[in-house]
MARBA-3410 file (N, C-alpha, C, O; in Angstrom, 1 decimal):
216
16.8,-87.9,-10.8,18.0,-88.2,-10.0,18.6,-86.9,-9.5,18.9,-86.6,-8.3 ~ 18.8,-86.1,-10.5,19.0,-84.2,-9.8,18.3,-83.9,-8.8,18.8,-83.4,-7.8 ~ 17.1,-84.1,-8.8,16.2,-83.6,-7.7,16.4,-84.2,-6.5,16.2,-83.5,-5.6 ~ 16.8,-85.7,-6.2,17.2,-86.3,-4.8,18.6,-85.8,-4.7,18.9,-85.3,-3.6 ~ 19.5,-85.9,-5.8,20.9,-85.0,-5.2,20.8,-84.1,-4.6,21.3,-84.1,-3.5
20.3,-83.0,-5.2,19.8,-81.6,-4.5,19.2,-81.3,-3.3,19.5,-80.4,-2.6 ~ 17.9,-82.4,-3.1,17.3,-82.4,-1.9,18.1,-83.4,-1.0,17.5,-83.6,0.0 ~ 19.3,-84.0,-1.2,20.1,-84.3,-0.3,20.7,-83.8,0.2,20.7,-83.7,1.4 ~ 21.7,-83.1,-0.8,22.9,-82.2,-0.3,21.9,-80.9,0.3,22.7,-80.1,0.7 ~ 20.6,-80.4,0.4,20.5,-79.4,1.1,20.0,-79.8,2.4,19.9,-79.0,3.3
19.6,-81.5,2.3,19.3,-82.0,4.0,20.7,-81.7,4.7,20.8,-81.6,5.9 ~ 21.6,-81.7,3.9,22.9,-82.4,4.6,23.5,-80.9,5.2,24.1,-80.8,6.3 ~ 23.5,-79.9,4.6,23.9,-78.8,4.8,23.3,-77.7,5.7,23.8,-76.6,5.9 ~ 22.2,-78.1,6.1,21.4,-77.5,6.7,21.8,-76.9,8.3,21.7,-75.8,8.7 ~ 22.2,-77.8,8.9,22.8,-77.6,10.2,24.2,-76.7,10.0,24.3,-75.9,10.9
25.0,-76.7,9.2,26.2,-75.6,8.9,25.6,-74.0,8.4,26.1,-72.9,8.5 ~ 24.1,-74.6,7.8,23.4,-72.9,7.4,22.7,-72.6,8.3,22.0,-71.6,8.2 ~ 22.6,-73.2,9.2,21.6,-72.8,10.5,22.6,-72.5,11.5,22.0,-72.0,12.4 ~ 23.8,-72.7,11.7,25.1,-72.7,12.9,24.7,-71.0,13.1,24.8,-70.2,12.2 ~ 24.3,-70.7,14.3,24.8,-69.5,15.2,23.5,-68.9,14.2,24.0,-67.8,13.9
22.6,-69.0,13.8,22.1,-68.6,12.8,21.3,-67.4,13.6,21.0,-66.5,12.8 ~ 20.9,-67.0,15.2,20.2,-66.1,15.6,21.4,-64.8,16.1,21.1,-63.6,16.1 ~ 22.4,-65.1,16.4,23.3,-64.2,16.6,23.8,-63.3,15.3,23.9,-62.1,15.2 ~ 24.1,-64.2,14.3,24.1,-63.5,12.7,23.1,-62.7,12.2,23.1,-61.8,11.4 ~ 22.1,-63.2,12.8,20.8,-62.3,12.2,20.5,-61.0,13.0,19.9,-60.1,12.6
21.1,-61.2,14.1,21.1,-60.0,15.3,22.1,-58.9,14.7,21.8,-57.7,14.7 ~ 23.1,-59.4,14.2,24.3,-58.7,13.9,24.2,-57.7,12.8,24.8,-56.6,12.8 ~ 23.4,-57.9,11.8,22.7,-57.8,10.6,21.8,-56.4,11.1,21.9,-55.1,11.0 ~ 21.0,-57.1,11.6,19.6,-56.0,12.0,20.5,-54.7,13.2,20.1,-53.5,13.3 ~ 21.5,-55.2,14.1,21.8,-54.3,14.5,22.6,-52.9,13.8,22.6,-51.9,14.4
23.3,-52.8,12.7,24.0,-52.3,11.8,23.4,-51.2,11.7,22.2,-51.2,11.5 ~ 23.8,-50.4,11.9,23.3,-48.8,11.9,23.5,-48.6,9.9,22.8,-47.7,9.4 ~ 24.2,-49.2,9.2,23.7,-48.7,7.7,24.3,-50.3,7.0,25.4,-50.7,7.0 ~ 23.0,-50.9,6.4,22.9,-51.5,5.8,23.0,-51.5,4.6,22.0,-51.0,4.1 ~ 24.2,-51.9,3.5,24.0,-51.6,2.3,22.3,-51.8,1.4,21.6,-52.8,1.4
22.1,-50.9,1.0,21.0,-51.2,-0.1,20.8,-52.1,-0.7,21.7,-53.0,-0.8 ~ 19.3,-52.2,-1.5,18.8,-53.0,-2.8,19.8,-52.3,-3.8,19.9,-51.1,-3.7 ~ 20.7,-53.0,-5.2,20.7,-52.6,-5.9,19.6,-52.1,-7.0,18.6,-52.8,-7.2 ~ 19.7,-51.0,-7.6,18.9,-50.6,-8.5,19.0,-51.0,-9.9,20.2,-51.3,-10.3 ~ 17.9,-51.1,-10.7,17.7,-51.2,-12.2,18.9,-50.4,-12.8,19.5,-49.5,-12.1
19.2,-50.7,-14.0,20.4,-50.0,-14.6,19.3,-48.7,-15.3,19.9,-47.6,-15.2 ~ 18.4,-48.5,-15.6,17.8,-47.5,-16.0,17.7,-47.0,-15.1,18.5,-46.1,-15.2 ~ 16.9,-47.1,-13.6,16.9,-46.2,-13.0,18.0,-45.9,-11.8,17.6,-45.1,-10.9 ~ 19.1,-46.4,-11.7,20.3,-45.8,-11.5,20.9,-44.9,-12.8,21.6,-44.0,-12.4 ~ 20.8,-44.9,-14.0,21.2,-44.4,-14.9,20.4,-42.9,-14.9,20.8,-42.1,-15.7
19.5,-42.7,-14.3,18.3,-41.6,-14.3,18.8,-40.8,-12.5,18.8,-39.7,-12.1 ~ 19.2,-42.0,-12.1,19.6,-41.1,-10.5,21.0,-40.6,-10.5,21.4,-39.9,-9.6 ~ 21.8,-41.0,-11.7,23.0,-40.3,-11.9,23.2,-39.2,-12.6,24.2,-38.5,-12.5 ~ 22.0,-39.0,-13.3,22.0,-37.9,-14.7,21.6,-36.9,-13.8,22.3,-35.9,-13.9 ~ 20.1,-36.9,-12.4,19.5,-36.2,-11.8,21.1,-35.6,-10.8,21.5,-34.4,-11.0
21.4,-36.0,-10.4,22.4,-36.2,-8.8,23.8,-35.0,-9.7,24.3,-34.0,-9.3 ~ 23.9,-35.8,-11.1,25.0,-34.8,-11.8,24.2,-33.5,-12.5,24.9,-32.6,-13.0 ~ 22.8,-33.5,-12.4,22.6,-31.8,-13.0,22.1,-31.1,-11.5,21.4,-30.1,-11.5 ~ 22.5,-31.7,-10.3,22.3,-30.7,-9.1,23.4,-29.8,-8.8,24.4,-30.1,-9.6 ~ 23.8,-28.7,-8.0,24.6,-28.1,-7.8,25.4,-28.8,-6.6,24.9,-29.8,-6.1
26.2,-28.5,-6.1,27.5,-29.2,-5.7,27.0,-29.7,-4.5,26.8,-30.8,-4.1 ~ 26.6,-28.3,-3.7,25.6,-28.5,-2.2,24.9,-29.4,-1.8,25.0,-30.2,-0.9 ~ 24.0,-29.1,-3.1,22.7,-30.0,-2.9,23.3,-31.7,-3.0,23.0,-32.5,-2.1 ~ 23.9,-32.0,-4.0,25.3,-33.2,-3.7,25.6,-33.7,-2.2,25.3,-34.6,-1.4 ~ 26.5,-32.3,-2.2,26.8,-32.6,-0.4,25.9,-33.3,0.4,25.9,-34.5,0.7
24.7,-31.8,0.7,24.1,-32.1,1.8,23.1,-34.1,1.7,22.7,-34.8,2.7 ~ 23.2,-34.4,0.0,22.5,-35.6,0.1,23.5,-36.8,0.4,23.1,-38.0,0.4 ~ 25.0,-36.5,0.6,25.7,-36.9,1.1,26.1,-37.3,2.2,26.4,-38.5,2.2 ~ 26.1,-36.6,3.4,26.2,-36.1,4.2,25.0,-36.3,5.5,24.0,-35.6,5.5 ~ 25.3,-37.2,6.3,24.9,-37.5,7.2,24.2,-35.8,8.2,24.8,-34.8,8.7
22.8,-36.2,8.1,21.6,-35.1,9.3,21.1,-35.4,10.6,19.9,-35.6,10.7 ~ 21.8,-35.4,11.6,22.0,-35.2,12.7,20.7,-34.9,13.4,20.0,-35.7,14.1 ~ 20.2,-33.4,13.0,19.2,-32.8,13.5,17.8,-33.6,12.4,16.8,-33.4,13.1 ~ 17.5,-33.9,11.6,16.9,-34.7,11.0,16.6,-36.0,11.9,15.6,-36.2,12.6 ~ 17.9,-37.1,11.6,17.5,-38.0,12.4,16.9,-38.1,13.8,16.1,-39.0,14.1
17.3,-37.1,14.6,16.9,-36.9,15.9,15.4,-36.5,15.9,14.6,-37.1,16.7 ~ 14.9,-35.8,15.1,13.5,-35.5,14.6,12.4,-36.9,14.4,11.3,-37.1,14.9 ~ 13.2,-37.7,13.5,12.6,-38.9,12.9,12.7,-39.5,14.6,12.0,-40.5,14.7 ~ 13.1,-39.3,15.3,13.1,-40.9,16.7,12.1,-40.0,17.1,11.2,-40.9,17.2 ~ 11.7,-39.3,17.3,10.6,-38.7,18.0,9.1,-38.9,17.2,8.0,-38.9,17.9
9.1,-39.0,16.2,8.0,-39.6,15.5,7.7,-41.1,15.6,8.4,-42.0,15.1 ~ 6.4,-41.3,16.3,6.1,-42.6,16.4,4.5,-42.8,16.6,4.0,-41.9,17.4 ~ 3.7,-43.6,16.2,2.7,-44.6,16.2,2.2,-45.1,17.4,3.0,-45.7,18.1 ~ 1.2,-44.9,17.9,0.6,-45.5,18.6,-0.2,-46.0,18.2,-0.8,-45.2,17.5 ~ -0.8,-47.1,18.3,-2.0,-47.6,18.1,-2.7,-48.6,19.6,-2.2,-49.1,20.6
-4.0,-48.5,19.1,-5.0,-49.4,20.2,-6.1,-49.8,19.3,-6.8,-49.3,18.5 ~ -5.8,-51.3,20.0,-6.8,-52.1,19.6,-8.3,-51.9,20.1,-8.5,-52.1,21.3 ~ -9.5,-51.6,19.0,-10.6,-50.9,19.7,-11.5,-52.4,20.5,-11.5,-53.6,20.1 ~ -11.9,-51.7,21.4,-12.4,-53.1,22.6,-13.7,-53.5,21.4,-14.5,-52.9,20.6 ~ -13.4,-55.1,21.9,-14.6,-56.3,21.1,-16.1,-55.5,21.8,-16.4,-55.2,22.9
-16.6,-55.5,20.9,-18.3,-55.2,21.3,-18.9,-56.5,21.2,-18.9,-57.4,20.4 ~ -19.7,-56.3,22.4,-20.0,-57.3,23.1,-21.8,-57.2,23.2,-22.2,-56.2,23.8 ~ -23.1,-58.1,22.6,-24.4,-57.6,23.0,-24.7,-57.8,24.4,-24.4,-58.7,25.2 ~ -25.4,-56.5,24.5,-25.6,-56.8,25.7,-26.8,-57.9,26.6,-27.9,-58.0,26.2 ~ -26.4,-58.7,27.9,-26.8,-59.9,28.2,-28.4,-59.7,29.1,-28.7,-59.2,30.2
-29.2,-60.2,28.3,-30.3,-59.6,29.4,-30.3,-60.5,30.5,-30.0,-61.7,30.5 ~ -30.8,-59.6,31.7,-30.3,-60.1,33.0,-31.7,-61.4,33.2,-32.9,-61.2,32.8 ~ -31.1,-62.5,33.8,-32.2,-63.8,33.8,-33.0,-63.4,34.7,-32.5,-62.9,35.7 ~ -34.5,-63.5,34.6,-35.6,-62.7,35.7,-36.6,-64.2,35.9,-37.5,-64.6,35.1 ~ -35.9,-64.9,37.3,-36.4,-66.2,38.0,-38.3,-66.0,38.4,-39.0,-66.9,38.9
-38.7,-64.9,38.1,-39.7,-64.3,39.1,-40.7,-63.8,38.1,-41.7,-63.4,38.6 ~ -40.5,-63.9,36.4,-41.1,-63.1,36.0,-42.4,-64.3,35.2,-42.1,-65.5,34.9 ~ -43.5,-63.8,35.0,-44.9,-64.4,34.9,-45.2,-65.7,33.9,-45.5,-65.3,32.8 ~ -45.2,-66.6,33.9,-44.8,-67.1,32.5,-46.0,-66.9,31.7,-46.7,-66.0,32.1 ~ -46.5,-67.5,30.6,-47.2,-67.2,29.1,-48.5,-67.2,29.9,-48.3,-67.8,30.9
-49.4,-67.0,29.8,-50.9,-67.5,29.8,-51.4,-67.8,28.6,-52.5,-68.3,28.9 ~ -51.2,-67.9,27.4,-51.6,-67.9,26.3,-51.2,-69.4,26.1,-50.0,-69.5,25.8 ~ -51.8,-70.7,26.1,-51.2,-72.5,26.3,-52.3,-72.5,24.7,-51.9,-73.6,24.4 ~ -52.7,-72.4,24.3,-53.5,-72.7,23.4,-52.3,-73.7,22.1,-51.1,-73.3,21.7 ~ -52.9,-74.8,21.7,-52.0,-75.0,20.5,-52.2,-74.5,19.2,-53.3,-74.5,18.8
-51.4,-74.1,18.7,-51.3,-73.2,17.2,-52.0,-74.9,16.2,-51.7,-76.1,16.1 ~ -53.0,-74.1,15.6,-53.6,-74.5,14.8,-53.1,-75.2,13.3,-52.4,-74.5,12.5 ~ -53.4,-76.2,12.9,-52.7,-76.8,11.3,-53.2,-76.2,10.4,-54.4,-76.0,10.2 ~ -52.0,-75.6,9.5,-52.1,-74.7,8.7,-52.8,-75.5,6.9,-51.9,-76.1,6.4 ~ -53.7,-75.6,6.3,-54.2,-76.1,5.5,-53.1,-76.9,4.5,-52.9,-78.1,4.2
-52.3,-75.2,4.2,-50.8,-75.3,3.0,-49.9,-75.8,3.7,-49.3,-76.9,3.4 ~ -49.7,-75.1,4.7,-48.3,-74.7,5.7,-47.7,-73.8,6.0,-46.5,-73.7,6.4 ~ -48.5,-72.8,5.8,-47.8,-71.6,5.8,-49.4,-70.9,5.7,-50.4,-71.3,5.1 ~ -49.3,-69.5,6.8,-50.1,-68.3,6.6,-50.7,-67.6,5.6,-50.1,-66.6,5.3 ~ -51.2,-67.7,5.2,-52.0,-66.8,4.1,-52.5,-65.9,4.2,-53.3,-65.7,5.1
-52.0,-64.9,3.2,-52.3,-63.2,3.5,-53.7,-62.8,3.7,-54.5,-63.7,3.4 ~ -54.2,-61.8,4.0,-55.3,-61.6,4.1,-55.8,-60.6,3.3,-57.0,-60.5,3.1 ~ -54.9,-59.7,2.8,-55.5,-59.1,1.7,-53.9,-59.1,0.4,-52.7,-59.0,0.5 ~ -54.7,-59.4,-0.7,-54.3,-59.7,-2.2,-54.3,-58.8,-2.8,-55.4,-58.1,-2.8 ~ -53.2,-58.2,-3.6,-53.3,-57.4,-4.6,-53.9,-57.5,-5.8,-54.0,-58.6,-6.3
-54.5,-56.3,-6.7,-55.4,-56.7,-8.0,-54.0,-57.4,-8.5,-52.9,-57.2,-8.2 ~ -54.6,-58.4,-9.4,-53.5,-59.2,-10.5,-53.0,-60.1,-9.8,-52.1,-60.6,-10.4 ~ -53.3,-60.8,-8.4,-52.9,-61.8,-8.1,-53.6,-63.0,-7.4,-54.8,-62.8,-7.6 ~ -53.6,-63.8,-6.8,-54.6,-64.6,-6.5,-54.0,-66.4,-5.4,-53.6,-67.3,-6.2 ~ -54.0,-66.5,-4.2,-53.8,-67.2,-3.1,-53.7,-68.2,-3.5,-54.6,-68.5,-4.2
-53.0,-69.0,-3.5,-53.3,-70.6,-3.4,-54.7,-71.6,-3.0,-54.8,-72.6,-3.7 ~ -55.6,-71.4,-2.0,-56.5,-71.9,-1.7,-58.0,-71.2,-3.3,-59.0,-71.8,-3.6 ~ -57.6,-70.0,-3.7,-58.3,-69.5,-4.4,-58.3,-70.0,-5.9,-59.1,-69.9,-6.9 ~ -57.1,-70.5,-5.8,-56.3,-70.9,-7.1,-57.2,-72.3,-7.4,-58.1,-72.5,-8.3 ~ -56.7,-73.3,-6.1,-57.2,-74.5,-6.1,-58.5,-74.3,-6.3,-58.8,-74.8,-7.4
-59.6,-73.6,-5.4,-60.9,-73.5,-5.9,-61.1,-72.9,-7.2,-62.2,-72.8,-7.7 ~ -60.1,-72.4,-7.7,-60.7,-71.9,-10.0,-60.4,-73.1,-10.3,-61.4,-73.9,-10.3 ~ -59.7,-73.4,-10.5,-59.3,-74.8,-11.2,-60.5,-75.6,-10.5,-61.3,-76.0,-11.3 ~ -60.8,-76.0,-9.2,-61.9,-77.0,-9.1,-63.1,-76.9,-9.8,-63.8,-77.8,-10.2 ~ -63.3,-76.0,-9.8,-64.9,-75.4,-10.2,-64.7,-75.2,-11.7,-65.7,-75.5,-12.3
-63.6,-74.9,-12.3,-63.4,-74.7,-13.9,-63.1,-76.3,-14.2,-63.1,-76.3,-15.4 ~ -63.0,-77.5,-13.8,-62.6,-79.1,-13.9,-63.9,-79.2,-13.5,-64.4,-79.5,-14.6 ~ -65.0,-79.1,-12.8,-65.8,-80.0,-12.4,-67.2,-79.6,-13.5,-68.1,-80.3,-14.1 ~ -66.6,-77.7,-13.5,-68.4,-77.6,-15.0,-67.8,-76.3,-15.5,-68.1,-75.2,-15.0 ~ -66.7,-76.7,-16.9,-66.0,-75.6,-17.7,-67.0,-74.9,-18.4,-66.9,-73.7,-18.6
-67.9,-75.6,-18.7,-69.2,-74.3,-19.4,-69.9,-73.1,-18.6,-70.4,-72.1,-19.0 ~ -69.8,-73.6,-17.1,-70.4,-72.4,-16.4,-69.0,-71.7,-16.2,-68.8,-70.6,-16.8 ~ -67.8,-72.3,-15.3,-66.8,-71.5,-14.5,-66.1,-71.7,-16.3,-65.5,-72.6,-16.8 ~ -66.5,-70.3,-17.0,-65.0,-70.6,-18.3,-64.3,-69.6,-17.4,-64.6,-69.1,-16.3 ~ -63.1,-69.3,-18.6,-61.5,-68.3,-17.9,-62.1,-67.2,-18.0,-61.5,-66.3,-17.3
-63.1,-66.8,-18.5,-63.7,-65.1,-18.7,-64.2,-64.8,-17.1,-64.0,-63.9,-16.3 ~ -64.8,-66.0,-17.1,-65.7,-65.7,-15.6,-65.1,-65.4,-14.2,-65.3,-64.6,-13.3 ~ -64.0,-66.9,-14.4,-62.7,-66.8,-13.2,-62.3,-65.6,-13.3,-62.5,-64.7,-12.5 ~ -61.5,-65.3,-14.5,-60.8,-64.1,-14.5,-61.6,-62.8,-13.6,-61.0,-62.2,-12.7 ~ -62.6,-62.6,-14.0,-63.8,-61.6,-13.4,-64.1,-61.6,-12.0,-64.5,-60.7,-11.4
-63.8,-62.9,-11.6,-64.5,-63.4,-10.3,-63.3,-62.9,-9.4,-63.3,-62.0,-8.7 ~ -62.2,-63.8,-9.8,-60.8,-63.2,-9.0,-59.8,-62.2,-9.4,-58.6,-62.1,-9.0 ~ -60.3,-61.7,-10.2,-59.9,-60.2,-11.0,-58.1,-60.3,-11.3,-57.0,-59.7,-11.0 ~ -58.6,-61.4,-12.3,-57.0,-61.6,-13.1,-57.0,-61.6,-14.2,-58.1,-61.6,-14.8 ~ -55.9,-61.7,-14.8,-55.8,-61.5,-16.4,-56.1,-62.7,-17.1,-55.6,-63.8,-16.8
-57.2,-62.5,-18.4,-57.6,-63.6,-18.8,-56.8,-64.3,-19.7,-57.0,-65.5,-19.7 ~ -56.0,-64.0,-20.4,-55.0,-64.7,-21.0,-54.4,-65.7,-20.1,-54.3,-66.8,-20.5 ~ -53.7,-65.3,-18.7,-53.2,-65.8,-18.0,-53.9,-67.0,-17.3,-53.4,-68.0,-16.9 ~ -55.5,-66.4,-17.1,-56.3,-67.4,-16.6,-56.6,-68.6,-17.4,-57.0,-69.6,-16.8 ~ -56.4,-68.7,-18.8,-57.0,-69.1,-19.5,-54.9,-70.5,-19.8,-55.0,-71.6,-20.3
-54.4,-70.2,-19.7,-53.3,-70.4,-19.4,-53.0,-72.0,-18.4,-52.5,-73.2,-18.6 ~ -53.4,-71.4,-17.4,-53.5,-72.0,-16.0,-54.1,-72.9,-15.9,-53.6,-73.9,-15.4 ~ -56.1,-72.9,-16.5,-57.0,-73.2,-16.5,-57.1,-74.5,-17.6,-57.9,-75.5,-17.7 ~ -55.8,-73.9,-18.5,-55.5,-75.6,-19.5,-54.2,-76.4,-19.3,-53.9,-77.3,-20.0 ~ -53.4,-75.9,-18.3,-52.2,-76.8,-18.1,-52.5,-77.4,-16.5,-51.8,-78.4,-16.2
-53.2,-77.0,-15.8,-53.3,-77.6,-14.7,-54.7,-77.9,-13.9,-55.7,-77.2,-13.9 ~ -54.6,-79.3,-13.1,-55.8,-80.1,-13.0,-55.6,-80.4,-11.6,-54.5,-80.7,-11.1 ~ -57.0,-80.4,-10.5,-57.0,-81.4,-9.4,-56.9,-82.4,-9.3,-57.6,-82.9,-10.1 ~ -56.2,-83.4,-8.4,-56.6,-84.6,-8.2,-58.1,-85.1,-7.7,-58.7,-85.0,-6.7 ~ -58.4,-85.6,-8.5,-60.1,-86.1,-8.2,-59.8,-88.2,-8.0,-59.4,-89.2,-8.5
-60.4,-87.8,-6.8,-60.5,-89.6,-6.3,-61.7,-90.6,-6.8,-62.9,-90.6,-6.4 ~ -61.0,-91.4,-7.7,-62.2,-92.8,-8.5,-62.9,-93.4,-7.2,-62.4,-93.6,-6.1 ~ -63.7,-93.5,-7.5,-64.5,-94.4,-6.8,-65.0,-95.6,-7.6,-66.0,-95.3,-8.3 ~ -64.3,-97.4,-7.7,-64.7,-97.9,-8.3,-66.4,-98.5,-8.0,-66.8,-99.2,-7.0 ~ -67.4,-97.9,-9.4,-68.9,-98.1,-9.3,-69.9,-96.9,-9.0,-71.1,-96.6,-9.1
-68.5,-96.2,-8.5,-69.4,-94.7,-8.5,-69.8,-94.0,-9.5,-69.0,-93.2,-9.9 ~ -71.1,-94.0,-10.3,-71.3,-93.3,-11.4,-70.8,-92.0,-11.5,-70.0,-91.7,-12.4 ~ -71.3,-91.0,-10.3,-70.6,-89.5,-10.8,-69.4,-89.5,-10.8,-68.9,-88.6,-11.6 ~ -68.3,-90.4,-10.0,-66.9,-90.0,-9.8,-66.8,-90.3,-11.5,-66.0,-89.5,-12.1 ~ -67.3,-91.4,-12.2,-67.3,-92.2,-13.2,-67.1,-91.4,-14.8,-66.4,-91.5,-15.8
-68.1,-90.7,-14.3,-68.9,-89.3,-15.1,-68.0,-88.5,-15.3,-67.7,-88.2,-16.4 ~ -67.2,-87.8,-13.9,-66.5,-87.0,-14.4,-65.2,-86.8,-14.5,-64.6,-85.8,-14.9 ~ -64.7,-88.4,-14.1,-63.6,-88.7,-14.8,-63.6,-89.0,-16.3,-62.7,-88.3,-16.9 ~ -64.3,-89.8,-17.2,-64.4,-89.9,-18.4,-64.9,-88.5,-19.4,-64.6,-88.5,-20.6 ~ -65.8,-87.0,-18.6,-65.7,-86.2,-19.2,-64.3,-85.2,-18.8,-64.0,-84.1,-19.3
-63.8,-85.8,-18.1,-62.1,-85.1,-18.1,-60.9,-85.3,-19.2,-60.3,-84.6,-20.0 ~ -60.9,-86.9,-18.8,-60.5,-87.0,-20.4,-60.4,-87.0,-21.1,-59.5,-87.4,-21.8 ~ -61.8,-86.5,-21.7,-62.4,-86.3,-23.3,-62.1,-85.0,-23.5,-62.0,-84.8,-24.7 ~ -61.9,-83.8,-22.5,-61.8,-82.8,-22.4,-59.9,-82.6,-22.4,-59.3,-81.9,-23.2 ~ -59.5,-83.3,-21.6,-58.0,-83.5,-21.6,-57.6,-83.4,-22.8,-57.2,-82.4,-23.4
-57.8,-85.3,-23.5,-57.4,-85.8,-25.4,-58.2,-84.3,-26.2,-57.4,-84.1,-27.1 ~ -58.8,-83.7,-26.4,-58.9,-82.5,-26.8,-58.4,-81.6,-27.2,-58.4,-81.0,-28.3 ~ -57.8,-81.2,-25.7,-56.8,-80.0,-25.8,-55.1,-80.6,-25.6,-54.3,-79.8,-25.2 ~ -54.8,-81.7,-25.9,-53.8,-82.4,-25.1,-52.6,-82.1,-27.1,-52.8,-81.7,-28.2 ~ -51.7,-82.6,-26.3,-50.7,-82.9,-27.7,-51.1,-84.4,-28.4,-51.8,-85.3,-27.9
-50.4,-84.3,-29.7,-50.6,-85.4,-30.4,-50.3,-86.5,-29.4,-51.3,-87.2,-29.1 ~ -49.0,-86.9,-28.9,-48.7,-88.2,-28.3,-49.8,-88.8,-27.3,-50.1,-90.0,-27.0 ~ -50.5,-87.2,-26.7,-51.0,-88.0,-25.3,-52.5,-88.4,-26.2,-53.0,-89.3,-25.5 ~ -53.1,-88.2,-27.0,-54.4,-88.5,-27.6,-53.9,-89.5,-28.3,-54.9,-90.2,-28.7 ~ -52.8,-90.0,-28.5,-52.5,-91.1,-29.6,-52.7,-91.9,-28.5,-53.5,-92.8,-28.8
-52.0,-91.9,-26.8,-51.4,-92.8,-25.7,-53.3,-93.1,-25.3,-53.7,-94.2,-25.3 ~ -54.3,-91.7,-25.1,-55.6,-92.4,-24.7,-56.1,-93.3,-25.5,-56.7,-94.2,-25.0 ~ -56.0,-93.2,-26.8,-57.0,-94.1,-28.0,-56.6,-95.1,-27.9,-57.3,-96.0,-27.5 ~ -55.2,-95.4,-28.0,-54.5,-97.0,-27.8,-54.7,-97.2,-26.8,-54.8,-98.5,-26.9 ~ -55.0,-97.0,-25.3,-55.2,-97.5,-24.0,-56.8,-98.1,-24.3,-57.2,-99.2,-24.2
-57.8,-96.8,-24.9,-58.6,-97.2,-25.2,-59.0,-98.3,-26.3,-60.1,-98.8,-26.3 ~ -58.1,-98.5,-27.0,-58.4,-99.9,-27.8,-58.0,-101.0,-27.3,-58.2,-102.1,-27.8 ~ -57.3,-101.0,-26.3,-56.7,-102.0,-25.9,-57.7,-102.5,-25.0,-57.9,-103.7,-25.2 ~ -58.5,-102.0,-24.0,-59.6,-101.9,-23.3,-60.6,-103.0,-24.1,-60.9,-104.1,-23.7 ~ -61.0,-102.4,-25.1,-62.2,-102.4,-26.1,-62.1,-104.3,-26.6,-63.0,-105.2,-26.5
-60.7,-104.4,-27.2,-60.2,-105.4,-27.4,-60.1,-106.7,-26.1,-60.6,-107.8,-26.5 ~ -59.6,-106.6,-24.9,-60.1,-107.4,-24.0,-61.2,-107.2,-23.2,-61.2,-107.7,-22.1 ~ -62.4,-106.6,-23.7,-63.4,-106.7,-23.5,-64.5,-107.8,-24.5,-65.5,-108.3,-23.9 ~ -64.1,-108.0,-26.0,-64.5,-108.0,-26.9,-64.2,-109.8,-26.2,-65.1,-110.6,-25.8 ~ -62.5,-110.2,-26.4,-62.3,-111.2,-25.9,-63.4,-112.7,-24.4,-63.8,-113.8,-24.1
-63.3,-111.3,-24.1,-63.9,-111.8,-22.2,-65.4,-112.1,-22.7,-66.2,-112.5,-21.9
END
């Protein structure tokens, strides 16, 4: 209830604190000496101690209105310029000039993106990658990590890394013996190296198999 009193009575008063309110402010700013900010009681207490161990003069003259001072200060003034917006410059439109000869369409990128043409030792392309991994998935006894490593001149720990967490997609063909072949030697090779859960997940898929087979 304070707070709407308050914000009443200062709606209500507003037009009496705003009356003539630019001429009073003119009046103000025009005043050749404005009383001061008061000061902290310490540091008026510090400008009184200073002001009383000066000699009488030095009193005076900081008393005492400077004439030749002031006149000095109106002559000191500021100029400034705003430095001009830089602007780039517009190349001029040329209605006349040859257009491309070169119409050829840019070619589909395998990845999507360019591939370097030369590789530093210790690293190895995407398309190079995909072929270790294919050739290490399709016959791990010829392509092992020693060999890749050697072939594409990388670190064998690292190869050997890569070469057991990650696999191509290979497409079933249902009836196709090889696709057959070397999907079933993948995941014998997979449940092998795999964690408990996923060897636990193939045997049960695989009995479950086994079991409506047995039924049928």
């Amino acid at each position: 209830m304070g707070k709407v009193m308050s914000a009443m009575s200062r709606r209500a008063t507003k037009p009496l604190r705003e009356f003539n309110l630019e001429t009073r402010v003119m009046k103000e700013i025009t005043k050749e000496r404005r009383p001061a900010a008061p000061w902290h009681e310490s540091t008026a207490k510090l400008i009184q101690q200073s002001v009383q161990a000066q000699p009488e003069e030095m009193t005076r003259q900081l008393e005492e209105r400077d004439d030749h001072l002031l006149d000095r200060l109106k002559k000191v003034y500021v100029q400034s310029v705003d430095p001009e917006p830089q602007t780039q410059p517009q190349i001029p439109e040329n209605l006349d000039r040859p257009l491309p000869t070169d119409r050829t369409v840019l070619p589909d990128l395998d990845f999507g993106f360019y591939e370097p043409k030369s590789v530093p030792y210790g690293k190895i392309t995407l398309r190079d990658a995909v072929d270790a991994i294919s050739k290490h998935q399709q016959d791990p006894e010829l392509w092992t990590p020693k060999k890749i490593s050697y072939e594409f001149k990388l670190d064998t720990g690292l190869t050997e890394k890569v070469l057991h967490h990650f696999r191509t997609f290979v497409l079933i063909v249902p009836g196709d013996p090889k696709t057959t072949r070397v999907t079933s030697e993948m995941l014998q090779n997979l449940s092998l190296s795999a964690p408990d859960t996923l060897r636990e997940l193939t045997s049960s898929k695989s009995e479950e198999r086994n079991n409506v087979n047995k039924k049928s």
